[in-house]
N, C-alpha and C positions, 0 to 999 in steps of 0.2 A: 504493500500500500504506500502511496505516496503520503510523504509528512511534510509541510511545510518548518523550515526554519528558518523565523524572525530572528532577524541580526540584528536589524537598526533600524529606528524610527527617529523621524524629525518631525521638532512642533514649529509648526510653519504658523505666528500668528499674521491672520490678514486682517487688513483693514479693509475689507476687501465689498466693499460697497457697504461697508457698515452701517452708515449713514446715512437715510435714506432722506433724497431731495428733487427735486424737483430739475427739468434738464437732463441733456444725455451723459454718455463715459463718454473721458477725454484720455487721452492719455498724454504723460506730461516727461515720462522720462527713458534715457535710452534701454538696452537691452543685455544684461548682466549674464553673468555664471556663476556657479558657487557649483563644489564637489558636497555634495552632502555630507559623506560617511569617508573618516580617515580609514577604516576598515575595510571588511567585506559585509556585503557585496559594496563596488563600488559603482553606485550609482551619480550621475551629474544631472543638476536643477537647474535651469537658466529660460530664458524668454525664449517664447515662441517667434519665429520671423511672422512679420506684421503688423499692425497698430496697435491690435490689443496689446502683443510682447512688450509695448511701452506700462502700462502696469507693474511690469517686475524692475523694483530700483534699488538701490543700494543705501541705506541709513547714515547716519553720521559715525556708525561704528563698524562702518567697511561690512552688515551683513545684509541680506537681500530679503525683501518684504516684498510682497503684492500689494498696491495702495490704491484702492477704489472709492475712497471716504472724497474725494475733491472734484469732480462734484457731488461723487455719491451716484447712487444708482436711480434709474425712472421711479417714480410714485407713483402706486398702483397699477402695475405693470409686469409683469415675465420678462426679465430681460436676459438675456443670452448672450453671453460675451467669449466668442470664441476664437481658441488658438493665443489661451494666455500663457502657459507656461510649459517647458516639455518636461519627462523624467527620459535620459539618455543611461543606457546598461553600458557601463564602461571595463565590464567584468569579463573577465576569461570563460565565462558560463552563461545558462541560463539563468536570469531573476526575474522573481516575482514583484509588481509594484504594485499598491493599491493605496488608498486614499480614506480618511475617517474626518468627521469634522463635527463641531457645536453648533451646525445650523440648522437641523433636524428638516423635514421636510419641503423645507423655503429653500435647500438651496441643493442643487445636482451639478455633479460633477461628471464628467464623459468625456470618452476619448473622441477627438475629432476625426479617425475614420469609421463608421459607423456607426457615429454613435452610441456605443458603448458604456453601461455604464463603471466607473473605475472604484468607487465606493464599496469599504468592507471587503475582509480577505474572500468572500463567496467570488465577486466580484474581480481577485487581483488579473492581473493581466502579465503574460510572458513575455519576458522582454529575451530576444537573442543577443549573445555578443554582437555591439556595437550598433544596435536597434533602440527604434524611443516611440516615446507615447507624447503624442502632444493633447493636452488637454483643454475642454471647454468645461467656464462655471456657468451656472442658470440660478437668476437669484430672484425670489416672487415678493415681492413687493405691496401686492395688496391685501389690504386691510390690517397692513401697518403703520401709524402714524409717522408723520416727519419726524427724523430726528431718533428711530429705535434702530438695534444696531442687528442686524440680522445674522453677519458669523465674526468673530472675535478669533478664531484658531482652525488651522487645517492642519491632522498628522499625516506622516508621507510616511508608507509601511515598505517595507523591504525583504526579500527572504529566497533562499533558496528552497528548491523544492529537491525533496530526496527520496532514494528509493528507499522505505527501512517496513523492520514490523509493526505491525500495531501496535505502537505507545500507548501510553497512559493517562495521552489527552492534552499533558502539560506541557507540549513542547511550543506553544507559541508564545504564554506570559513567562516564563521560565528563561526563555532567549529572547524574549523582547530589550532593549536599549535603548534610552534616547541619544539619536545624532546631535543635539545641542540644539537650541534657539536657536537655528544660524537664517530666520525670516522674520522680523520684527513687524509691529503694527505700526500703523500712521496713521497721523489727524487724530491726534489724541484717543484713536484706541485701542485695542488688543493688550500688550503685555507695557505698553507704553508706560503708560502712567496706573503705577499697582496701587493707588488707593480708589482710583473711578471702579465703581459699578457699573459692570456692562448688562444693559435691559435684556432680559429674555422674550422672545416669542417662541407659540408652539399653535399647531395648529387647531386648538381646543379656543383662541381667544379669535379676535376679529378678523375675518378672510377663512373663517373654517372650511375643510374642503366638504364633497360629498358626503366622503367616505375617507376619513383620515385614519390613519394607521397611529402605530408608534412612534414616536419620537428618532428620528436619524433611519428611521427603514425606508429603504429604496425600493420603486417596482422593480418586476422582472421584466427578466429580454434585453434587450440593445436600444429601446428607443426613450425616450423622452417621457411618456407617458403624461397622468394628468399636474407632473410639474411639468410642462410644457404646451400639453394641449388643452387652450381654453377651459374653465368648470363648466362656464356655461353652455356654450357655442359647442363645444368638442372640436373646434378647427383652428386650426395653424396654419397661416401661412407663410414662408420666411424668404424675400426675394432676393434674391443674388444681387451683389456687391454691397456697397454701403450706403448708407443715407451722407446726407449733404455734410452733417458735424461730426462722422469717420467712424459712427456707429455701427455696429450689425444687425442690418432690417429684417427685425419679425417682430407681427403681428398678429392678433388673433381678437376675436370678441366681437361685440356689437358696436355701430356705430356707424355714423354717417358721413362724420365733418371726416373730411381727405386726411387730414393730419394726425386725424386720434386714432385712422385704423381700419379696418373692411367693415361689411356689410356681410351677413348670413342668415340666409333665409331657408329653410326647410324648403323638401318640395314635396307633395305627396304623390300621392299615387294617379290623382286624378292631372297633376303637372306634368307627370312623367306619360298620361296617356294623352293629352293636349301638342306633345311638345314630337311625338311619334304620329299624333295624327295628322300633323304640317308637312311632316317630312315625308321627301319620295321614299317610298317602300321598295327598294332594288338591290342589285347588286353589292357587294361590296365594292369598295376604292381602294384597290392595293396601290402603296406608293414606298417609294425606297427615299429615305433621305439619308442624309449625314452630320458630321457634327455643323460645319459648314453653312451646309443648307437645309437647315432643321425640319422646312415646312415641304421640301420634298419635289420642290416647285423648278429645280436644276440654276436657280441661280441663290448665289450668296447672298448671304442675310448680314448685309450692312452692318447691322445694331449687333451682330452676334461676331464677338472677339476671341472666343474662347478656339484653343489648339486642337487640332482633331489630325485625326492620322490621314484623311484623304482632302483633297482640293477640290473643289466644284469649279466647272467653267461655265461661261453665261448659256454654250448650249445643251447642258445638261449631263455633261459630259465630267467622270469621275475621275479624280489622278490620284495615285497614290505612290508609294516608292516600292521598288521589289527589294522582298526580305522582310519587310515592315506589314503588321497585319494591318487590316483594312476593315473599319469598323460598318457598316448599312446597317439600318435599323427600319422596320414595318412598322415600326409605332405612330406614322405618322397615317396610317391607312384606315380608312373607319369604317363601320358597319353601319346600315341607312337608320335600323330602326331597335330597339330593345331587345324585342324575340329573335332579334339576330346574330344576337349575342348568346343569350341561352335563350333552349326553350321554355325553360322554366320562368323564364322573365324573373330569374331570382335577385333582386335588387333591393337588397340591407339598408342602406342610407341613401339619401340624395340631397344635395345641397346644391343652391347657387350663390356663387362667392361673389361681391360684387368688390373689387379695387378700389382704392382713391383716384384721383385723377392722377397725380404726378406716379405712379406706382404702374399704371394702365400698362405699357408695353414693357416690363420688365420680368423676365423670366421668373419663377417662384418653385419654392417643396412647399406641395399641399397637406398637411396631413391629418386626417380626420378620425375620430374615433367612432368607435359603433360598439353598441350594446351587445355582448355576447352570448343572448340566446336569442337574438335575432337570425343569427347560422343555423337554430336547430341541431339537425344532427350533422349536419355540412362542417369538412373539416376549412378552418380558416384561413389556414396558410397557402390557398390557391385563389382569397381575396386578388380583383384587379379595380385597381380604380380608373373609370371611363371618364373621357371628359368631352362636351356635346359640342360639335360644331353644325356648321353650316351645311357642310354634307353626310353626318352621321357622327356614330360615337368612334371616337377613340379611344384604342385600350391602351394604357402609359404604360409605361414599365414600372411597377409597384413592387415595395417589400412590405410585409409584414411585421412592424417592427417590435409589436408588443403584444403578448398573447394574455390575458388573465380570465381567472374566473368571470369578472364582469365584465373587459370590456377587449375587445380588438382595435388597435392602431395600425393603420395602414398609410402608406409616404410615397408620393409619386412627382416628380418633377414636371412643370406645365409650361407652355409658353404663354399661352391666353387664359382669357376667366370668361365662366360660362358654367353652365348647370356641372356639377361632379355627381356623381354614383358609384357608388363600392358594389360589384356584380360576384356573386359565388359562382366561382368556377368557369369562365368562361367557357361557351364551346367553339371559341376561332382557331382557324390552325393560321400558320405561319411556316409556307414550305419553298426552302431557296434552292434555283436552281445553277450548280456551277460550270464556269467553262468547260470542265472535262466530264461531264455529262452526270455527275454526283449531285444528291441533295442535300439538302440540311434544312433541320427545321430550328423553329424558335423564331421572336418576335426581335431577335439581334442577330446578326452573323459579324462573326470574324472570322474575315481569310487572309492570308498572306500567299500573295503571288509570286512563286519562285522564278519566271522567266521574263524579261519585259515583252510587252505588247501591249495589242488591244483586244479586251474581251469583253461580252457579255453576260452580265449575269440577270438572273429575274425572280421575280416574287410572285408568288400564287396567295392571295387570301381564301380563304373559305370559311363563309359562314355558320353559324349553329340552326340556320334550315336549306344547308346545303348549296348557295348559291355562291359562285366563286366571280374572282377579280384576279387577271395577270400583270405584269407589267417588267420591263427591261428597261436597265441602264447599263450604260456603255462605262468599262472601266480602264483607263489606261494603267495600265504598270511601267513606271519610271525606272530608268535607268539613269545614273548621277553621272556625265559627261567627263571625259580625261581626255588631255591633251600631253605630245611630247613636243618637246620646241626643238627647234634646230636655228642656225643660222650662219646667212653668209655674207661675205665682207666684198664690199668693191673697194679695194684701196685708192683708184683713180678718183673715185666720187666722194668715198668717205663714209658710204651710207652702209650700213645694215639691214640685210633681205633677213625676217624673223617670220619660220614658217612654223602653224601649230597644227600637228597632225590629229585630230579628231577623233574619238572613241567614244560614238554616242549611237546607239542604236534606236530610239523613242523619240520625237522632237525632232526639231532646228534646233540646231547648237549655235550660238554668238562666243566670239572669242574677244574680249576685252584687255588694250597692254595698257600697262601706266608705267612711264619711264622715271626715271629717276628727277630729270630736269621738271617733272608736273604735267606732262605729255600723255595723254589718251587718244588709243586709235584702236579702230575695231576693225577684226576682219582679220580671216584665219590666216592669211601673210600677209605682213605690212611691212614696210621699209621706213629706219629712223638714220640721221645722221649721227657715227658714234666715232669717237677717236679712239686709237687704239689703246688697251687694257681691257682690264675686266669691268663689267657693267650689270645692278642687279635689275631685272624689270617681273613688273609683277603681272601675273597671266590670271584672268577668270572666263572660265568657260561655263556657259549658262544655256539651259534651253528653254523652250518656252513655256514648260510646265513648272518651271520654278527650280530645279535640281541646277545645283553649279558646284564649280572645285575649283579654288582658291589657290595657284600656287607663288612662289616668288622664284623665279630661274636666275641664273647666273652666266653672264652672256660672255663668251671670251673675246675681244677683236685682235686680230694676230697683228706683233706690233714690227718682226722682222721683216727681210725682203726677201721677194721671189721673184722666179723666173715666171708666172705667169701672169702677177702684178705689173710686173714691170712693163711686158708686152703689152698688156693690156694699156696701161699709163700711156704710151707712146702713140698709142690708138694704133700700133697693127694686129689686128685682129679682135673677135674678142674674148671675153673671158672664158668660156664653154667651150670657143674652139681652140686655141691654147689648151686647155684642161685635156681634151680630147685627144688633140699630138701628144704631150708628154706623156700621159698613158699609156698608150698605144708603143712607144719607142720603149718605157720603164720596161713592159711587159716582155717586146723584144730581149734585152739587153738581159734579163730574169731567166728567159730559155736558153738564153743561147751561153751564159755562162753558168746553167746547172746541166747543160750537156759536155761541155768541154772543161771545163775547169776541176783540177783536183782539190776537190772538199774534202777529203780526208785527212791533208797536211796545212790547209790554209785556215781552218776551225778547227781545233784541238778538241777532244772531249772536256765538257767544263770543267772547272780548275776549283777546290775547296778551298777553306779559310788558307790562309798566308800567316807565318811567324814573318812581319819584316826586319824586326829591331830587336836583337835578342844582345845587350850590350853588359858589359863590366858586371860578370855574376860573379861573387865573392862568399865567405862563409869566415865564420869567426865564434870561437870555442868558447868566451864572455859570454857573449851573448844568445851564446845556444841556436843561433839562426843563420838560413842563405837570402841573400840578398841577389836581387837583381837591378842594376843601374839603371836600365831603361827596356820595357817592353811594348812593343807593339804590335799588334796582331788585326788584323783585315779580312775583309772577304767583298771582296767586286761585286757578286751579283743577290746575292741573300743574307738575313740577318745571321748574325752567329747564336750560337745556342748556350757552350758550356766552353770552361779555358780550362785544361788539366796543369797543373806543373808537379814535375816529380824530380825527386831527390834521388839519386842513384849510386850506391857507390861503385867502386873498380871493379868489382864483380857481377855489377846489374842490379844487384838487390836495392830492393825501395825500401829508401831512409824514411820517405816522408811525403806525401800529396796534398795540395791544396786545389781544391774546385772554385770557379769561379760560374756563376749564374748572370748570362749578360741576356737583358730581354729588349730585345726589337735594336738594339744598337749594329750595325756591317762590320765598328771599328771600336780598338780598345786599346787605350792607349797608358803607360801608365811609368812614372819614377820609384825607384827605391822600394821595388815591387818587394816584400817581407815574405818568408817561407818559414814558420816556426817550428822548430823541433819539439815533440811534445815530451814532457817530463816523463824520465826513463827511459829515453832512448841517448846512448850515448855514443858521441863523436870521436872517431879514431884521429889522433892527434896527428899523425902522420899517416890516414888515409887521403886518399883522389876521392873526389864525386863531379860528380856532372847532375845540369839542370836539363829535364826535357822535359819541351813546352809543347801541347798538343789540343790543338782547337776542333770543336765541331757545328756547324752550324745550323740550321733549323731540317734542311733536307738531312742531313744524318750523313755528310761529306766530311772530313776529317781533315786536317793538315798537323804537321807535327817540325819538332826543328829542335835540335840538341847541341847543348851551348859544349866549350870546350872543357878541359877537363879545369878542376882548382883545388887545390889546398888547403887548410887551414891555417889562419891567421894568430898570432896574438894579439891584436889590437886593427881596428879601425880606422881608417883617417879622420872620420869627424865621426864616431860611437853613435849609435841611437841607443836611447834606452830602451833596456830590455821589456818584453810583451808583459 
């Protein structure tokens, strides 16, 4: 069984919207680090990139707090402030993170992908070496007065997870530690100032929920639940990007005025049979879009910035890169009328959301909750939420995000507003068909195209009474353009001919050069005036799906003289034809002197390292060593490898060897080269030796060179000290 062990914990006090006021978050300062735990596990604490990560600062005692007191958080409000701080596993293992805190059900904590919630070890979340969690806070505000403080401390839990027997139960307060205060409170409060009373709330006083639980118990699942969606309304909307004062926009509730929020209105059964008896009763509309072109329509959507893996061109036409998958998605395709969806016409909720005005064309997650015995005995997690246009419903691509006893939550991304319905179980299929004659179903496809071209792919909808919808979009696969350059010199003119040979199968390819002097010219050979040396010029090759490669060449102009220069210079003849004669004669002169000429004696077999300099070797009985005056050793055409030198006396026998390691050097050159005799080997007073010097170089070629014979010395001309 797995056992968790708590190593470390940190009390994080936040100030962290404590204060509740009136106005949005600002954020006012930059974006810190702090190591949590001098121990294991080691985990690291620091700001999330983004505005919110301005919340985490630093104190006047160098440690890092979250401070959301200035201006404080909306009044009577959900606010949702996300991507404030990360927890990063800087540990050689796996660890466990999770989060506990004193704000009891006013405030949720979640990791920002998915949603997640990070609260209580039920809750901890795995982090891999060198993996993080970046986290979102949710703080509810209403029916608290101005001025109460909502959370005063956050702890940050830590622990490995192990493999052991079943324990005793005690192994997580037994190994718990505090990491230190290292997150101080601000705007006078949390641990700030230890004689203030921090107010409590719980959800037993004003703002009480439906159905409140305990005190710090979180829902289940991954989503938000009813701290997030609406008490009343049960809807959320939250629109992508920020409001004007660098907020993050969600909103949910009733309400009219633009500013304070949406409009939700119920729809019943008799709306939803009004809203089907308008609408043509036909076919499905299958349509393919992309991220691009969302609505499916084959051109870009202006307003829509976001990155997507394929390009749309104005006629419809899809590009993406080969290698790189390629996202299409059916979602944009509708079904005309309800019963078209199931037969059962089974439809849980329905709402129509109405926007503010400034909010109208801004993409949004919807998420709505519904009573869970609305489903019956229908299981809920094949919930879709549809959303109604002009030619039918749309089914989004929805998750599940929260299952309980009472209620289901469901989260679907929208471009427009317009009636929603939550449908059990859809009966549409979604079946794609690919270039090499394979299917695939589901209401997204990813492919990745391994060869560039152009291909077709298509989408079949079919509805839940049977009636179907085709449709084809044309997809090119990209190939990223390479070019090699080459170039040639007119010495008479001065100019450089710079040609870039082309490797672009997909497209027109542009070759773009920018010269050193600030010069752009386009066009796969172009001619620049260059003096001779070396010149750097920068090369983009581009086609016209977007795909380029960027390079910077290195142009040589030759700065000697020639014989074809020169003719050319004088204007007889020109350069190609010159080029053409010398040729043509070289090639001559190449036959006819490897038919008649003796190569055997005029090229030698190649020649190995060289002893050149093997000068004044001497030995001397003081100092226990041979010297050598001056060595030098060579090799003409490859590096050397290894230098042997050996000590030899009158009979051959080796005294003594010294290896020398030369790397990447031809030459080695050297004075007062030292041979040291090693202790317990002893010098015949009136023995001969000889030095022999023997090189080898990287091919495994050898040369060798044996000095004359010498004596020993009593004394030295100018001594070295001894090794």
């Amino acid at each position: 069984m797995k056992l968790r062990s708590i190593t470390a914990a940190l009390v994080v006090l936040f100030a962290l919207g404590a204060v509740v006021a009136t106005g949005a978050v600002l954020g006012t300062a930059g974006s810190p680090t702090e190591s949590l735990f001098n121990g294991e596990p080691d985990v690291e604490f620091g700001a999330a990139n983004g505005t919110n990560g301005n919340y985490v600062v630093s104190d006047d005692d160098g440690e890092l707090r979250i401070d959301l007191t200035d201006p404080g958080v909306n009044a009577e409000a959900y606010t949702t402030v996300d991507r404030v701080f990360y927890l990063h596993n800087q540990d050689t293992q796996d660890v466990l993170v999770w989060v506990t805190h004193d704000g009891g059900e006013r405030v949720s904590m979640a990791s920002d992908e998915g949603g997640r919630p990070i609260e209580g070890e039920e809750n901890a979340v795995t982090l891999a070496p060198g993996e993080r969690v970046v986290v979102n806070v949710g703080l509810d505000s209403r029916g608290i007065e101005e001025g109460d403080r909502l959370l005063t401390s956050v702890t940050i839990h830590t622990g490995y997870e192990l493999e052991e027997e079943v324990g005793d139960g005690n192994d997580t307060d037994e190994n718990a530690s505090d990491g230190g205060g290292g997150v101080g409170g601000g705007g006078g409060g949390g641990g700030g100032v230890p004689d203030e009373e921090t107010p409590e709330t719980t959800p037993g006083e004003e703002g009480e929920r439906d159905e409140p639980g305990e005190e710090g118990e979180q829902p289940e699942g991954d989503a938000p639940g009813e701290d997030v969606i609406d008490s009343e309304t049960g809807v959320e909307v939250e629109f992508e990007g920020e409001t004007e004062d660098g907020t993050p926009d969600v909103d949910g509730g009733e309400g009219s005025d633009a500013d304070a929020g949406i409009t939700v209105r119920e729809l019943s059964n008799e709306d939803l049979d009004a809203i089907d008896a308008t609408a043509r009763d036909g076919n499905p509309r299958a349509v393919i879009s992309t991220a691009e072109d969302e609505d499916g329509d084959g051109v870009n959507d202006e307003s829509d910035d976001s990155e997507g893996d394929a390009i749309d061109l104005a006629e419809g036409t899809i590009v993406t890169n080969v290698g790189k998958p390629a996202r299409l998605s059916g979602e944009r395709s509708t079904i005309s009328v309800s019963s078209g969806v199931t037969e059962q016409d089974r439809i849980v909720r329905a709402v129509d959301i109405e926007p503010p005005e400034n909010r109208r064309d801004r993409p949004a997650t919807v998420r709505l909750r519904v009573d869970r015995d609305r489903f019956g005995d229908a299981d809920p997690s094949g919930a879709t939420l549809g959303h109604r246009t002009e030619t039918g419903w749309e089914l989004l691509d929805t998750t599940v995000t929260e299952t309980t006893e009472d209620y289901v939550v469901v989260s679907a991304r929208t471009r427009s507003f317009s009636p929603f319905a939550v449908f059990v179980d859809p009966d549409v299929t979604y079946q794609w068909t690919l270039p090499d004659g394979t299917t695939q179903s589901g209401r997204v496809l990813e492919y990745t195209f391994a060869e560039p071209g152009q291909y077709d792919v298509g989408l079949t909808v079919r509805d839940a009474l049977g009636r179907e919808s085709s449709t084809t979009r044309t997809v090119i696969a990209n190939d990223v353009p390479t070019a090699e350059v080459s170039a040639e010199y007119d010495r008479a003119a001065e100019v450089a001919t710079l040609t870039a040979d082309v490797e672009n199968e997909v497209g027109d390819a542009t070759v773009t050069w920018t010269f050193a002097d600030g010069t752009t010219k386009t066009g796969k050979t172009v001619t620049h005036p260059l003096e001779p040396g070396e010149h750097v010029v920068d090369v983009r090759v581009a086609d016209e799906y977007g795909a380029a490669t960027e390079t910077t060449e290195r142009v040589a102009v030759a700065t000697g003289w020639s014989v074809v220069s020169e003719l050319s210079a004088l204007g007889i003849g020109s350069t190609i034809v010159w080029q053409t004669l010398l040729s043509l004669t070289a090639l001559g002169l190449i036959v006819a002197a490897y038919r008649y000429l003796p190569w055997g004696r005029i090229i030698p077999e190649g020649r190995g390292p060289r002893i050149t300099v093997l000068e004044d070797p001497r030995v001397t009985l003081e100092t226990n060593r041979f010297e050598i005056g001056a060595l030098t050793v060579v090799d003409p055409q490859v590096a050397l490898d290894t230098i042997s030198i050996d000590i030899v006396d009158e009979e051959g026998t080796e005294i003594v060897r010294k290896r020398l390691e030369i790397v990447g050097d031809r030459e080695y050159t050297a004075e007062d080269e030292t041979i040291v005799v090693p202790p317990g080997t002893d010098l015949d007073p009136e023995g001969n030796y000889r030095i022999r010097v023997t090189a080898r170089n990287v091919r495994d070629r050898t040369g060798s060179l044996e000095g004359s014979s010498i004596r020993i010395v009593s004394t030295l001309t100018d001594p070295v000290p001894a090794v």
